[in-house]
N, C-alpha and C positions, 0 to 999 in steps of 0.2 A: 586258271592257276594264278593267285594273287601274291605275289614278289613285293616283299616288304624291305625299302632301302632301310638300313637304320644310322640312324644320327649316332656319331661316334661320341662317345662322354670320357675316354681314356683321359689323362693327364697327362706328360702336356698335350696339349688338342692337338687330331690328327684331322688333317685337312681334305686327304683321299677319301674319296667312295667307290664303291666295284662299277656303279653305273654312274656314269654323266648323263644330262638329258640327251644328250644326242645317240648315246651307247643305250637309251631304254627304248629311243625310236627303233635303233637299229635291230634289236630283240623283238620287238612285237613287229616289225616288219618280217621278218624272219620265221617267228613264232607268234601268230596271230592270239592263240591260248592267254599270252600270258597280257597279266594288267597290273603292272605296278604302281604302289603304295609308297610313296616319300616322307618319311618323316621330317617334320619340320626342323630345320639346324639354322642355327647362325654361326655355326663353325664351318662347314660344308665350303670348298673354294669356286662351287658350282651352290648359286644362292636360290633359293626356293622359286624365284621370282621367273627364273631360268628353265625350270623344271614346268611350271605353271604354262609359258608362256608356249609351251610344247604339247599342252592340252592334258600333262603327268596331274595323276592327284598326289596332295599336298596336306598329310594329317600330320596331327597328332600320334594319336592311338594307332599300332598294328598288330592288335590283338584279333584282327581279322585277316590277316596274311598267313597263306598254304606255307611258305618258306620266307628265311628272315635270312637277310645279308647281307654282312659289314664287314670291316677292313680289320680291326685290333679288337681286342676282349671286351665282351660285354661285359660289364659290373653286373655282381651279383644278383644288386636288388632290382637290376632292370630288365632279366631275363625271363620271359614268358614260357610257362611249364606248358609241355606236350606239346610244342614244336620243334620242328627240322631247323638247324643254324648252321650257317656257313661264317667263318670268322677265323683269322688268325688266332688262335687257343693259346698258343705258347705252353704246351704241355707234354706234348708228343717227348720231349727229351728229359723230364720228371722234373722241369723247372718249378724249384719250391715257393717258387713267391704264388703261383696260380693252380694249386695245390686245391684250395676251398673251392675255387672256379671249379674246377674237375667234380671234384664231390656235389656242389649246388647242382652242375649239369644233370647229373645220375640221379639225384635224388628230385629234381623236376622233370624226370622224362623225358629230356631233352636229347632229339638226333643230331650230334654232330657231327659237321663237318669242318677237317681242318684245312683250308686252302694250300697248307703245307703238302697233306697227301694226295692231293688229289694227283695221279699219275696216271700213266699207261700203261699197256699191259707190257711194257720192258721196265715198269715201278721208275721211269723216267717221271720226272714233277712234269705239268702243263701248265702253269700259273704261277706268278710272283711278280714281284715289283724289282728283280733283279740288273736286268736291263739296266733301269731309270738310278739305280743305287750305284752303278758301273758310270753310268755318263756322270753325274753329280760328283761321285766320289774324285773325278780323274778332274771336273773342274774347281775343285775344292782342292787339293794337291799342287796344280797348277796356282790356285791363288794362294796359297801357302808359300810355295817357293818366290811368288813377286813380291810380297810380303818380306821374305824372311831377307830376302838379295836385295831389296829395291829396286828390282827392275818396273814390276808393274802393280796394280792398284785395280784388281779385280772387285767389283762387289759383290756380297752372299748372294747364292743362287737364289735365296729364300726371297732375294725381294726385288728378285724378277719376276713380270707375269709370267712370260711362258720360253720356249724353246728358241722362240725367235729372236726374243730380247737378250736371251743365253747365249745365243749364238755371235750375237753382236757385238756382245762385250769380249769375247774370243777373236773375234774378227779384229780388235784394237791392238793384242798383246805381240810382241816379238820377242820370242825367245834366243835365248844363248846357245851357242853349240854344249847343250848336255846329251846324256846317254839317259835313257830311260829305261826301266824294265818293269813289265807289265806282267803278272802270272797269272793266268786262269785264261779259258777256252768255251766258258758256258756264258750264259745270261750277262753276269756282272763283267766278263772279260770283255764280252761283245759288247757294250755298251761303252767303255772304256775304252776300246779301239779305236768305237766311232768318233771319237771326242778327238783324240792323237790322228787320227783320219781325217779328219775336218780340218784341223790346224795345217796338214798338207806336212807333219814330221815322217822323216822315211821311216819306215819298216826295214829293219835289215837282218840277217839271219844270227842264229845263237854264235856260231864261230868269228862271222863279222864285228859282230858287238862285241864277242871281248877281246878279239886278237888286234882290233883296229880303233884307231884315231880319227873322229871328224871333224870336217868343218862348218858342219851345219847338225842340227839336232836330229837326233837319233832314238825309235825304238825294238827292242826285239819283246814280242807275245811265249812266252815259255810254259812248255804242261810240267806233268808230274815228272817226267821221266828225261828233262831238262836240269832238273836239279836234286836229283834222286838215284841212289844207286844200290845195289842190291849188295848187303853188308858182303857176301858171301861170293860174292865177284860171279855169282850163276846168271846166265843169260835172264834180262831184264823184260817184262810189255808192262802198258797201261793193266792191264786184267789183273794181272800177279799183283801190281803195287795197292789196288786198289780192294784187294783179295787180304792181303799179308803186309800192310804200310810197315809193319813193324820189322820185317827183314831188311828195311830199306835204312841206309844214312843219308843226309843233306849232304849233297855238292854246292847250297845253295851261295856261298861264301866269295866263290867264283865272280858273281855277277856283285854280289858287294864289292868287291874291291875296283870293279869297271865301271858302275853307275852312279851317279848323281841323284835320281830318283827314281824313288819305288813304288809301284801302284799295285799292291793287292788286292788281287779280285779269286780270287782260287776259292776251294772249297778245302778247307783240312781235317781231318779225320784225328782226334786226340792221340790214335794211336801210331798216327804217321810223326819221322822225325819235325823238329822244331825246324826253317828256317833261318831265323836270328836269333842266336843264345847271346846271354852275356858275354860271353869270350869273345865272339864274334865283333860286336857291336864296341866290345873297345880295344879290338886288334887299330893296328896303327894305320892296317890296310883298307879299315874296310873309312868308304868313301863315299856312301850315301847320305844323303843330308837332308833330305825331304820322303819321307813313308807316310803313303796315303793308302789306310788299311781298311778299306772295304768292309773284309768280311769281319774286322772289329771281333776279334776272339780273344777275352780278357784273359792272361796268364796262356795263351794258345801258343801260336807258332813263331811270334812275333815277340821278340822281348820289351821292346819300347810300347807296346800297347799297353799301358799299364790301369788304361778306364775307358770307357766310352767317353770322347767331346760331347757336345750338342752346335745343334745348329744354331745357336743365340752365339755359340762361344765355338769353332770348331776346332780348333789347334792348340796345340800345346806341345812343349819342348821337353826333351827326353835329356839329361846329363850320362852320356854311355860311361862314364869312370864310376861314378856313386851310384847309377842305377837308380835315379830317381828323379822327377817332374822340376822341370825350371822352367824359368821366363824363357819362350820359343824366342826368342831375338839375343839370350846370350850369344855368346864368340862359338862357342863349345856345344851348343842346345843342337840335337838334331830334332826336326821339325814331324810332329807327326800330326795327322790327321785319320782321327777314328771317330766318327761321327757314325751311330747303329740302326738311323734312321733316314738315310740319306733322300730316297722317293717324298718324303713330306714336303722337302721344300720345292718342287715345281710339282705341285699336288696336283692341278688340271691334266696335264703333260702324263703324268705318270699312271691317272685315272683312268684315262682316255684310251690306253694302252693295256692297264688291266681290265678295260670292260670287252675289248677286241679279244684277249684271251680267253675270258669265260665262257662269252657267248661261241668261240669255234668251238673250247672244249667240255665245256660243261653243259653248256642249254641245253643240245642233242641228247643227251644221257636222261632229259626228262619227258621227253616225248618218244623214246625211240628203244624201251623197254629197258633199258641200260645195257645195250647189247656190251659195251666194253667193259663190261664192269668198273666205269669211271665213280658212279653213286657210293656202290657198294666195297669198291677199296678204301673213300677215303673215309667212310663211317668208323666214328671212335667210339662213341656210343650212340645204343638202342633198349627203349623197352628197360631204360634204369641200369641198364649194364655196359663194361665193355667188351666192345665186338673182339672176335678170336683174335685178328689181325694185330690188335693193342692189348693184348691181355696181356703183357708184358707189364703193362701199366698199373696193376692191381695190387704190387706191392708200396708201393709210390702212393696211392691212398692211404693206407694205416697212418690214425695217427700215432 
């Protein structure tokens, strides 16, 4: 089986690939079958030379690879008809910009696969770059807030090599006694943890956090059901919210008025309430000064996320009275960080990470009949068409 890396051509250049040379050792050790095909890149943060030097072949052309696999959307005119693809599609949610993408796919006979679906048989995802979007995100916030107070002078993640030089520049900073609050419990929460974990900030419980005063920095981790309540006062679980978000109001206001800063990592559902409305965010109470929003949901849960940053530029300042973008160092600016891409800037780190996760959950499934049906859930289309599982998708093609 011949596994074609592909050189990413999105704009701006994405730096990840699913394999590093060491994650294509670690596959063919594994799975002796497979022989992978590197396309040449000088974008790639893992350089051909790298790849070479591990005995990988290094083309051009992968007009001769069984399956093709990359990180963000192939361009249209670069996609080779009548193969299997695995790649971030950005389509699965009938996002209009990759509209034609979808259509080219189907009309070259292309099997895809979205790295998005690929799940298990609880339709749990097994892959993403979440994790590394959670760590990044939560040091990006953190250097927002030394920025915006003076305290300290972090530099971009982006121009660090790796985790360890990351780690270092963490290693320098002293924080003030704040209050933090961090929400979500998956991938991006977990990684986000680790980050507040490392620094050695306590952890202290939802009633702690808002009922008490510290003298040293503080954070509490909160789920859905931390700042969510059931409109109808009927006994509350995770199943129900996540079942019916729309029975539910924000309590989240609460932890506004106790924190200094906000690190979201959650997952929010359109039809779940908002977080931070504008009333909220220019009530007199609320107290947060620094929102480092992960999951980047434009017009979403969050009112101060008004666009995605970029990592050249990650922050910007929110005016809560006019409800609209200022210089992040006004008196009055609360500080946000929405960066949508946050895994590219320690793109090794992040690689390295998503090649560990493919190969436990994906490689198996091509040697081993696809007993989980991991292949065959995450198929969007086959055969020119979409699979049953996305036929939801068919009206989203018409032009």
């Amino acid at each position: 089986m011949k596994i074609g890396i592909i050189k990413e051509f999105k704009t701006p250049p994405d730096k990840r690939v699913v394999f590093s040379p060491s994650k294509c050792i670690r596959a063919k050790e594994e799975f002796p079958q497979i022989e992978f095909l590197i396309q040449k890149s000088d974008i790639r943060s893992f350089s051909d030379k790298e790849y070479e030097n591990l005995g990988l072949s290094v083309v051009e052309d992968l007009s001769m690879a069984d399956i093709l696999i990359g990180v963000k959307e192939v361009p249209i005119d670069k996609l080779i008809s009548n193969k299997p693809y695995f790649f971030f599609s950005h389509t699965i949610k009938k996002q209009d910009y990759n509209k034609k993408l979808l259509q080219a796919i189907l009309e070259k006979n292309i099997q895809l696969h979205d790295h998005e679906t690929i799940v298990n048989k609880e339709d749990v995802r097994l892959i993403g770059f979440g994790y590394y979007a959670g760590v990044i995100g939560t040091y990006n916030g953190l250097r927002a807030l030394g920025l915006k107070q003076g305290l300290f002078n972090l530099p971009k993640a982006s121009d660090l090599k790796d985790r360890n030089e990351f780690n270092k520049e963490l290693d320098k900073i002293i924080l003030p006694n704040i209050k933090i609050v961090l929400s979500g419990k998956g991938r991006v929460g977990f990684g986000a943890k680790e980050v507040l974990d490392y620094l050695q900030i306590k952890q202290v419980s939802v009633k702690e956090f808002l009922d008490n005063s510290f003298d040293e920095p503080v954070y509490v981790n909160i789920d859905v059901l931390d700042y969510n309540s059931r409109i109808d006062n009927n006994e509350s679980s995770a199943d129900d919210f996540y079942k019916n978000p729309q029975e539910y109001s924000s309590t989240f206001m609460k932890f506004c008025k106790s924190s200094d800063v906000f690190i979201a990592g959650h997952y929010h559902n359109p039809k779940a309430p908002k977080l931070i409305s504008k009333e909220n965010i220019s009530s007199v109470d609320f107290n947060i000064r620094v929102i480092a929003d992960i999951s980047c949901d434009i017009d979403g849960p969050i009112v101060s996320t008004i666009r995605p940053s970029t990592i050249e530029d990650p922050i910007y300042g929110y005016d809560p009275i006019n409800h609209c973008e200022i210089d992040y160092m006004n008196k009055k600016a609360i500080v946000v960080m929405a960066v949508d891409n946050l895994p590219c800037e320690l793109p090794r780190d992040a690689s390295e990470a998503f090649g560990d996760m493919f190969i436990e959950s994906v490689l198996p499934a091509f040697f081993n009949g696809d007993v989980d049906l991991i292949l065959e859930k995450s198929k969007i289309t086959q055969k020119g068409k979409l699979t049953p599982r996305f036929d939801y998708l068919q009206d989203f093609l018409i032009d």
